[in-house]
N, C-alpha and C positions, 0 to 999 in steps of 0.2 A: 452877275450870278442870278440865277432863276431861284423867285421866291414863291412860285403856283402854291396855294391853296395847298395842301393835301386831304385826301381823303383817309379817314382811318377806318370806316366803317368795312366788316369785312374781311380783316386781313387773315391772311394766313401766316402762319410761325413760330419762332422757337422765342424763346426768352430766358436766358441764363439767372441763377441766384432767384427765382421765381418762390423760393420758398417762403419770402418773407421781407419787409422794409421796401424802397424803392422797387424790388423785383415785382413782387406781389402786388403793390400799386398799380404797376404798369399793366399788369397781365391783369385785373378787376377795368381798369377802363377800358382795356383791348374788349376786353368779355362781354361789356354791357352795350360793346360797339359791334357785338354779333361774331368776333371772332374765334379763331379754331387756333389754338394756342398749343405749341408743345412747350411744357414745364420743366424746365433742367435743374435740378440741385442735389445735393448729397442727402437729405432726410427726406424719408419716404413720405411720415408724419405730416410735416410740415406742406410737402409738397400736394399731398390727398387734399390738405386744406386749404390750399387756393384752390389746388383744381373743385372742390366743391363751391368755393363761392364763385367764381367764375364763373361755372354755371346757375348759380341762384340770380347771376347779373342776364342771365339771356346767352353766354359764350357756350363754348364746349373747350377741353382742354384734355391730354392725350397728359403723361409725367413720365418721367424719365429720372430714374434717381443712376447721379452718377457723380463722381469726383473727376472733376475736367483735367488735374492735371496730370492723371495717369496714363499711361501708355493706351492708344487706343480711342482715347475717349470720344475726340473729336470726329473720327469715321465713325464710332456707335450713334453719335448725334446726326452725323448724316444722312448716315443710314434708316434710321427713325422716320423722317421725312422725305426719304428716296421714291415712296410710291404715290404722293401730295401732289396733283395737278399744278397746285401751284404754291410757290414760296416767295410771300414778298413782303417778312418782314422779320431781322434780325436783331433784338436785344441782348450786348454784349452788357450787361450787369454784373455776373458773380463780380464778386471781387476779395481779399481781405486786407487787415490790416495789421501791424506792431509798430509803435511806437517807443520810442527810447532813443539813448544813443546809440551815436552808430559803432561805435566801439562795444558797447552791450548787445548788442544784436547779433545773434546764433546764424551765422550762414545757413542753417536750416531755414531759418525766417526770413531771408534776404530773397534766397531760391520759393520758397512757397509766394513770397509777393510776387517776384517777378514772371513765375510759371503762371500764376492766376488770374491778376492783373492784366499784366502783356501779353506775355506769349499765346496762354490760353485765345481771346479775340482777336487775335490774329489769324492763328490756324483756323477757326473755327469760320472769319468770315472768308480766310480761302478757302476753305472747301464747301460752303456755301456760294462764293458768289457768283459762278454759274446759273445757279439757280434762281437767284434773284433777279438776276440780267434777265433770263429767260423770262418770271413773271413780270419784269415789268412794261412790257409793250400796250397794253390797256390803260392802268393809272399811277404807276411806277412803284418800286418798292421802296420800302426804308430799312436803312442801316442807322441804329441808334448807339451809339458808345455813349456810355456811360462813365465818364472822368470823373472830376473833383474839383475847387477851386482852390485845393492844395495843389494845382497844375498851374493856376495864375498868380497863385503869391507862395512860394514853397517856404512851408512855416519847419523852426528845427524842431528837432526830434523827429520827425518824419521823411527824412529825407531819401530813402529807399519808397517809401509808399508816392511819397511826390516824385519819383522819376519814372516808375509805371504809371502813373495817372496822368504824367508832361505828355511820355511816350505814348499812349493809345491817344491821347488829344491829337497827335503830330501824327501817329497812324491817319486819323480819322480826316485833315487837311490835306495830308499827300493824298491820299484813296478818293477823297472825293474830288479832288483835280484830275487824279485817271478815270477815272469814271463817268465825267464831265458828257452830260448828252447823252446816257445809255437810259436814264431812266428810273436807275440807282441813287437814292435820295439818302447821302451818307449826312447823320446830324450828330453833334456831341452836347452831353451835358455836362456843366458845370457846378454840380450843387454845392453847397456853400456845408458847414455843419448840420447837418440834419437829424429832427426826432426820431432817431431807430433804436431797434435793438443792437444795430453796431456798435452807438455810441455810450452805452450805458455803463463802461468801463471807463472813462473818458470822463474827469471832471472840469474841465475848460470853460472857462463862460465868456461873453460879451467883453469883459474887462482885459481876458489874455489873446481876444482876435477871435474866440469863436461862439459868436452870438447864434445861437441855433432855430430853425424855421421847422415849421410842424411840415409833418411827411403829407396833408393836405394839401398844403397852401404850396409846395414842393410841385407835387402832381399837377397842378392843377397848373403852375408855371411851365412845365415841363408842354402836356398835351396842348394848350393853347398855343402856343411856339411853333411846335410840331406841325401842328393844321393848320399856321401859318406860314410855312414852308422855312421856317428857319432852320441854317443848317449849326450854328452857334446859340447855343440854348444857357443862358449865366440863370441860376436860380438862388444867385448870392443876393443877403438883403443889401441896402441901401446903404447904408453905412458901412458895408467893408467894399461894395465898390468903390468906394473914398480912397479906401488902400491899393485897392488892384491897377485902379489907375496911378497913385503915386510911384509903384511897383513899375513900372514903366517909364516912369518921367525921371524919378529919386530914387531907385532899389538901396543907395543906402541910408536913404530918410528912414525906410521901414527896418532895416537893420538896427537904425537907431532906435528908431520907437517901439522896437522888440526888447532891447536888451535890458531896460531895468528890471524886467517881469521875467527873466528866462529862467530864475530860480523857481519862481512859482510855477511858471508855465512846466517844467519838466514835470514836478512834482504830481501836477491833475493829468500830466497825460502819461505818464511811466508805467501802469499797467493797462494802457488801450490796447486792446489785442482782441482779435475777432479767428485766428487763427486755432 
């Protein structure tokens, strides 16, 4: 598999969920790398405010307030950058989340994960990926999905949120095997629990499996990855790759060493919801 260098200086692109956390991160290093950023998210607000510091980094950035999973959505976004010389850089980020059982889970909440999560960056990089193709004959493009490493150990309570963040991971392996030679640089990432505003409903810590990494040190794993052509991006700490790997060798060592803690563990995560 080809690991080239990437260059990120420059890009041109969209980046979903831009209004804040991972989004916002991504689109402030794009910016200070001289990019032309279009900003997708549901708050106007929020999204004026990257698009201002982006530009206080050196970028420019264009915003687009929209809820992706309405009817529509994804030819408005297309549309948006239909007159852009060129397009060679997609971040599929929005995303949300509910946690609970899955028997307490409202099929409204099943459909909004799966519509936002999945469906959403899928439609979005077909009808994008034309475009991408086309810019990359120069120094190729990238397609970034944005997973979860609730897609490498799927922890309970969350087992709808872990099957759209498996699926866009499995997206993002099958697509970059078609795409293999075009120039199309498809990468995923894995983050691990991270310091957002997502997770601020969420009281989980180290002790129930989710030891949390600052949204810095996050980024900063992410872009170095990136620029170095990796298409598999884990920004899980140290100590729960211990698990991800036992997850593959034992899946019921970790079943085991979940279950004395599943009482407390429901309790800190039963009202995470970013929905």
């Amino acid at each position: 598999m080809d690991r080239a260098n990437l260059d990120l200086t420059d890009r041109n692109g969209i980046i979903t969920g831009a209004g804040q956390g991972i989004g916002r991160a991504l689109a402030l290093e794009f910016g200070r790398r001289g990019g032309h950023l279009l900003l997708v998210g549901r708050q106007e607000q929020t999204l004026s405010e990257t698009a201002r510091m982006v530009a206080a980094e050196g970028g420019t950035a264009d915003i687009l307030v929209e809820d992706l999973t309405r009817d529509g959505a994804v030819e408005r976004v297309a549309a948006a950058v239909a007159s852009w010389s060129v397009v060679d850089l997609l971040v599929n980020n929005a995303g949300n989340v509910r946690a609970g059982r899955l028997e307490l889970t409202s099929n409204a909440d099943v459909h909004s994960m799966i519509d936002l999560n999945l469906t959403t960056p899928i439609l979005l990089t077909k009808a994008l990926l034309p475009a991408l193709r086309r810019s990359a004959a120069d120094r190729g493009s990238i397609l970034l999905n944005i997973a979860s490493g609730i897609a490498l150990v799927g922890m309970p309570f969350y087992s709808v949120y872990a099957a759209t963040k498996s699926g866009i991971a499995q997206f993002g392996e099958s697509l970059r095997r078609e795409v293999f030679g075009s120039g199309v640089h498809v990468a995923t990432v894995y983050p691990g629990a991270t310091d957002t505003a997502m997770m601020t409903s969420q009281s989980a810590g180290a002790e129930l499996g989710w030891e949390r990494r600052s949204l810095e040190d996050v980024i900063t794993d992410v872009i170095a990855a990136l620029e170095a052509g990796e298409h598999e991006i884990n920004t899980a700490p140290e100590s729960r790759r211990a698990v991800q790997q036992l997850n593959i060798t034992d899946p019921l060592a970790v079943d085991a060493s979940i279950a004395p803690n599943l009482e407390a563990l429901e309790l800190a995560v039963r009202d995470h919801r970013s929905i």
